[in-house]
N, C-alpha and C positions, 0 to 999 in steps of 0.2 A: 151707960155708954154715951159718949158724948162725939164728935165731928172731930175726924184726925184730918190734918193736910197728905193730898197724893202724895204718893212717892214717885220720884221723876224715872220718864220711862224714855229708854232706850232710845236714840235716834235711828230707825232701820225704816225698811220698806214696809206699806201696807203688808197686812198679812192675807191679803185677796188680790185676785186680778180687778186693780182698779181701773183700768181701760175697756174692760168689759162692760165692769158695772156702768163706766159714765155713759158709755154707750144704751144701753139696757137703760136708762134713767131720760135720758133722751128720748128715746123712741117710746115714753109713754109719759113724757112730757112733766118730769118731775125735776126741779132743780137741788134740790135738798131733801136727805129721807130719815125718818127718825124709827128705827131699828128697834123694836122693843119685846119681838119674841126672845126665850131664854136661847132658841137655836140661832136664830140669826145673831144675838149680839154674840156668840159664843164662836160665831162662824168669822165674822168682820174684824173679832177683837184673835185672833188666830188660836183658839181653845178655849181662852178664861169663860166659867162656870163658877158664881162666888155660892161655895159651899154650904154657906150657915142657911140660904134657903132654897136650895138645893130640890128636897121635897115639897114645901107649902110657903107659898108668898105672903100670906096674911100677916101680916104684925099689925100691933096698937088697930086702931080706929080706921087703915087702910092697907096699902098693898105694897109689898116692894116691885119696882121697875123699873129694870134697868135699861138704857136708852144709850144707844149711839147716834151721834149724828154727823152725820155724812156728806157733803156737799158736794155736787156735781163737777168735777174738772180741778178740784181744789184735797186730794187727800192728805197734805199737811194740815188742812183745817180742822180735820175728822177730832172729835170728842168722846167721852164715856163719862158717862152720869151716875155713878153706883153709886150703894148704900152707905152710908157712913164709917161704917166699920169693915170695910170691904176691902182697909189698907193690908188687914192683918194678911189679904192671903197675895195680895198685890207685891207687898213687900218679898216676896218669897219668888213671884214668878209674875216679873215686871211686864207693862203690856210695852207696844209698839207705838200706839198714840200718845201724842205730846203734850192733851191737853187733857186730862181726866181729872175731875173733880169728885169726890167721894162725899157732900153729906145730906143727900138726901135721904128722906124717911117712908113718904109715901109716894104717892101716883099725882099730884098736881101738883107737887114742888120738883120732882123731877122734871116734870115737863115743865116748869115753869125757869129751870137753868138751864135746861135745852135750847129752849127761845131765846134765852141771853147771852147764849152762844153763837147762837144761826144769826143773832142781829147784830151779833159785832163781826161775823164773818163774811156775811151775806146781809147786808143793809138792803133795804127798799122791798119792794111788791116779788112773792116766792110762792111756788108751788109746793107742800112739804108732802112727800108719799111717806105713808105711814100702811102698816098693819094691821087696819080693820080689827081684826078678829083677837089681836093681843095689846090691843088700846084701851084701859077703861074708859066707861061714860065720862067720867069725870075729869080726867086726861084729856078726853077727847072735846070737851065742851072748853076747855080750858086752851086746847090747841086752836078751836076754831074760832074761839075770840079775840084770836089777835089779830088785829090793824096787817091787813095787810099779807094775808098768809090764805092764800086755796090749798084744798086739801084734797089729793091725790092717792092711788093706792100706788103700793111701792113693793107689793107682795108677789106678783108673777116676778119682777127683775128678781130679787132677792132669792125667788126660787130656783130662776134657770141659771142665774151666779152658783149656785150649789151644784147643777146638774152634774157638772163634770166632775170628778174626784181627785185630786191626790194624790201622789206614793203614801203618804203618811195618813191621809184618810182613811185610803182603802187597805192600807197594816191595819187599822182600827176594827174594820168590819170584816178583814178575812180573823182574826185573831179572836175576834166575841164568835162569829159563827163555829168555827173549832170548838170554840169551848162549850157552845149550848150543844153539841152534837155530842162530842164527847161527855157532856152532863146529862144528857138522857141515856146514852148506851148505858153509865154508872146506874140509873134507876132500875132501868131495863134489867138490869143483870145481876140487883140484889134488892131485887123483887117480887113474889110472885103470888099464889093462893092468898085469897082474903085481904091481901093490899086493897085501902080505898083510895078515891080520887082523890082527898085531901089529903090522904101520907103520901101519894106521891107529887102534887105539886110540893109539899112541904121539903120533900126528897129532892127534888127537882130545884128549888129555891137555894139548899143548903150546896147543891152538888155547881153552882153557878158561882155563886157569892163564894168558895173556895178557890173559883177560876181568875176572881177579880172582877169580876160580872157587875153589873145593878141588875138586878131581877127583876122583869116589868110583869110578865105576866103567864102564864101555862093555861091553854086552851085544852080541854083534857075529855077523850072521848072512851066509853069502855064496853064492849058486847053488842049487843043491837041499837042499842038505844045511841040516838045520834046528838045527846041534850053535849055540850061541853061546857058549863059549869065544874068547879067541884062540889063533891057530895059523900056521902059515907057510900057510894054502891060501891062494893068487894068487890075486884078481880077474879073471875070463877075460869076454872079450865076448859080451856078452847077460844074463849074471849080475846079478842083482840086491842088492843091498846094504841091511841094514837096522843103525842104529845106533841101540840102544835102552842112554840114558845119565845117569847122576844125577851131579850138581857142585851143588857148594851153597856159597851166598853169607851171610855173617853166622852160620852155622849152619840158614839154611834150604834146605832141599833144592829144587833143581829136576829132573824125572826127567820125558822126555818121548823119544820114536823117531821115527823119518822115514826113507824110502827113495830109494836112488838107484838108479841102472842105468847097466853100462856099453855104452854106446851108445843110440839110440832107444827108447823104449819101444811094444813092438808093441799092439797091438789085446787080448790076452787081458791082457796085462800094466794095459793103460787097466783094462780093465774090472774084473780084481780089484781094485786099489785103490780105484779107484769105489764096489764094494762096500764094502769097508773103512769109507769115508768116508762111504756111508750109515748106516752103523750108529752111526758116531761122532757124526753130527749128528743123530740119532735120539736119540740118547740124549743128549745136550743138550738137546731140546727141553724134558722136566719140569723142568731143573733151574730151582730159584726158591725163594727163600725161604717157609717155611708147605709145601713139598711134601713127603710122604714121600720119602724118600731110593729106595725098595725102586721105586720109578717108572721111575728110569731104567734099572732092568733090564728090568722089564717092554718098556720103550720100545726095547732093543737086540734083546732074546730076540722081538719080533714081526718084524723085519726078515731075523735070521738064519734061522728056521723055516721063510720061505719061500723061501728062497734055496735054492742047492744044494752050500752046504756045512757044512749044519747039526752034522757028524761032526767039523769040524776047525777049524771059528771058537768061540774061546774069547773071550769079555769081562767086563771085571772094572772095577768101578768103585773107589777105596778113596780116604782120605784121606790126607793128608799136610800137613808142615810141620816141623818141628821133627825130624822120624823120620817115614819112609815106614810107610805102612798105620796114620796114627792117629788118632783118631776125626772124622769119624764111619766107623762100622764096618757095611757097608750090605750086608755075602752072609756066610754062616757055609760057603761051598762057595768060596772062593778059592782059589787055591796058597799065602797064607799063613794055616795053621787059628788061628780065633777066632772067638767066638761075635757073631751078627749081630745086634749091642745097637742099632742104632740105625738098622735100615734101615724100621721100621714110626713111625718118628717124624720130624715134618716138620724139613725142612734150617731152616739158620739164616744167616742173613747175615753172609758172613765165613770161612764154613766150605771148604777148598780142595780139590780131589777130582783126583784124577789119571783118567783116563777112558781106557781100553786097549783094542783091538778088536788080534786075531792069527788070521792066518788062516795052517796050517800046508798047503802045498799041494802035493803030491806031487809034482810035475813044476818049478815057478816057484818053489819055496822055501818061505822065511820072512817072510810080509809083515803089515804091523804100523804101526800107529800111535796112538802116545800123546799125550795133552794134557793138560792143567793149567789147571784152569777154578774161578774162585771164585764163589760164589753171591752172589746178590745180591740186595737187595728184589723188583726185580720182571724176573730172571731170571739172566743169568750174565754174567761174561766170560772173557775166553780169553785165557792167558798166550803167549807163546812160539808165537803160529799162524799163522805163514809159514812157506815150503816144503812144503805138504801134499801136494801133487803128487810125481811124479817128478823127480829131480833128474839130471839129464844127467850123467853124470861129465867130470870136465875140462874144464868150461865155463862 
C-alpha cells in the first residue's frame, strides 16, 4: 500500500456549529485544537469513521491517528490528517474540509503534518488544545517540542460542542435503541430452561448485528446472583433475567436493560419492578429543557427513601451519544468518577440521558431498567420504551 492524493472535497459549510465552538475555545483560551479522538474527528468531520481500522488502531511499529485541526475563527482553515489509504473510502463519501491530506502511517508523522499545517495557517506563538487522554506519548512529546506552541486541553469544549444533538443524530440513537429493545424481547421469547448466560449474549449479539447494530456489549444477570459477567449458569424456572446492553448505530450508542422471567411472574416479582418503574418515571418527570439537570435526582432520591430498599437501589442519571457518560455530567458520585460540571445548570434541548434505576435484591436478584430519553422544549421523549414490563420467556 503506498500514499494516494486526497480526493477534493466539496466546497459546503463546517459540519458543526463553528461559532459555538470558537466561542467554547475562547473561553478556555485555546487558539488551535487538534482533534484526535475517533468520536471527535468523526463528530467535526460530519460522520467519517475510516473503516479499515474501525476495531484496533495498531498497525506496523505504531498507531493510526487521525487528527483534525481546527483553528479558532478561521474554519476554512480546518484540515484532516488520515491514513494513507483512507482515500478508498473518502472517494465514495467526500468530506466537507478543503484541505485533507491522506499519508500518514503512525502517531508522530501525523502530528508532525498537523503542525505544518497550523504553521502555515496560524504562524507565530499558539495555544493547541488537544485530548489528553487520546494523544499518545509520543504524539505528544512531539507536539510539545515545537518552538512555540502551549499546550492546552481542548476536551470539555469538544464535549459541550456535542451536548446538544441533531435531527439526524438523534434518528441515529432513537433507531439503535428500537433495535437493542426489540433484540432482547427476540432473545427473551426464544428462550428459556437451561439457556446459559453465554447463548444468550451470543443470541443477543446475532439478534443486534441483524438490526444493523455494532454489538458493544450485554451486561447479563440471572436468578440471585447479581455477578453480570457471562458464564455457562442455565436459566432455571422462576429466575429472572436482566440484559443490560449497548449496540450502536452510525457510531451512536444505544445502551438501555429490560427484564424477563422464566415462567409467570409472581406478586413480589410485580411489585419490585413496579418499584423500579416508579422511580424511572419519577425521574422523568423534571426532565425539560431550562431545568437543572441535578432535579431529576432529587425526583428519584424522594421515591427511593421511602421505599424499603433504600440500602440497595442505586440510580444514575448520565449522558450519552457519541461515548457513554458524555456531557451533560449531572452526579460527581456515579460508578464512573467525574466531576458534576453540569448538574446545577439547566438541560438543553437535544441533550440525551440514559436514566438507570437497579435494585440489587437479596433473594429475586438483579433488577434493573434503563432508558434513553432526549430532552426537549417543553419536556422529553423516550427512545426504545417497549417491554418495560416483565417479559414471559418463550413466548
Amino acid at each position: 500500500m503506498s500514499a494516494a492524493p486526497a480526493p477534493p472535497a466539496p466546497s459546503v459549510a463546517p459540519a458543526f456549529d463553528h461559532a459555538q465552538l470558537d466561542e467554547l475555545m475562547e473561553r478556555a483560551g485555546i487558539d488551535a485544537l487538534l482533534a484526535t479522538s475517533k468520536h471527535n474527528v468523526q463528530y467535526l468531520l460530519g460522520g467519517h469513521r475510516y473503516f479499515f481500522f474501525d476495531y484496533m488502531d495498531a498497525i506496523g511499529v505504531s498507531r493510526y491517528l487521525p487528527v483534525v485541526v481546527y483553528v479558532r475563527g478561521a474554519p476554512d482553515a480546518t484540515a484532516y490528517i488520515g491514513n494513507a489509504t483512507e482515500d478508498w473510502q473518502l472517494e465514495n463519501r467526500p468530506l466537507w474540509v478543503s484541505d485533507v491530506e491522506l499519508s500518514s502511517w503512525g502517531s508522530v508523522d501525523a502530528v508532525d503534518r498537523a503542525l505544518a499545517h497550523l504553521r502555515k495557517v496560524r504562524p507565530g506563538a499558539v495555544t493547541v488544545g488537544i485530548e489528553p487522554s487520546f494523544l499518545p506519548a509520543d504524539a505528544y512529546l512531539r507536539l510539545a517540542a515545537e518552538p512555540g506552541v502551549t499546550i492546552g486541553h481542548a476536551h470539555l469544549a469538544l464535549e459541550r460542542l456535542r451536548a446538544c444533538k441533531s435531527p439526524a443524530e438523534l434518528e441515529l440513537v432513537e433507531r439503535a435503541s428500537d433495535a437493542i429493545v426489540e433484540s432482547m424481547v427476540a432473545v427473551f421469547t426464544t428462550h428459556g430452561q437451561g439457556a446459559t448466560k453465554h447463548e444468550l449474549v451470543e443470541a443477543l449479539r446475532r439478534e443486534q448485528t441483524a438490526r444493523g447494530l455494532t454489538f458493544e456489549y450485554c451486561l447479563t444477570t440471572m436468578g440471585a446472583n447479581h455477578n453480570r459477567g457471562a458464564s455457562d449458569q442455565p436459566w432455571r424456572p422462576g429466575e429472572v433475567l436482566c440484559l443490560d446492553s449497548g449496540g450502536n448505530l452510525g457510531g451512536y450508542i444505544g445502551d438501555l436493560a429490560r427484564m424477563a422471567v422464566l415462567g409467570e411472574p409472581d406478586g413480589e416479582l410485580q411489585e419490585l419492578l413496579g418499584y423500579i418503574e416508579e422511580i424511572q418515571q419519577a425521574a422523568r418527570r423534571p426532565i425539560r429543557a431550562g431545568a437543572p439537570g441535578e432535579e431529576i435526582f432529587d425526583a428519584a432520591r424522594e421515591v427511593i427513601e421511602r421505599g424499603p430498599f433504600v440500602d440497595t437501589t442505586f440510580f444514575l442519571a448520565h449522558g450519552m451519544g457519541l461515548i457513554s457518560h458524555e456531557a451533560p455530567r449531572l452526579t460527581s458520585t456515579g460508578p464512573v468518577p467525574y466531576p458534576n460540571d453540569h448538574g446545577g445548570l439547566p438541560l438543553e434541548e437535544g441533550m440525551v440521558l440514559s436514566v438507570e434505576t437497579t435494585l440489587l435484591h437479596p433473594a429475586r436478584g438483579f433488577i434493573k431498567l434503563e432508558d434513553t430519553v432526549v430532552v426537549s422544549a417543553d419536556g422529553y421523549r423516550a427512545f426504545g420504551d417497549g417491554a418495560r414490563d416483565w417479559t414471559v420467556a418463550g413466548r
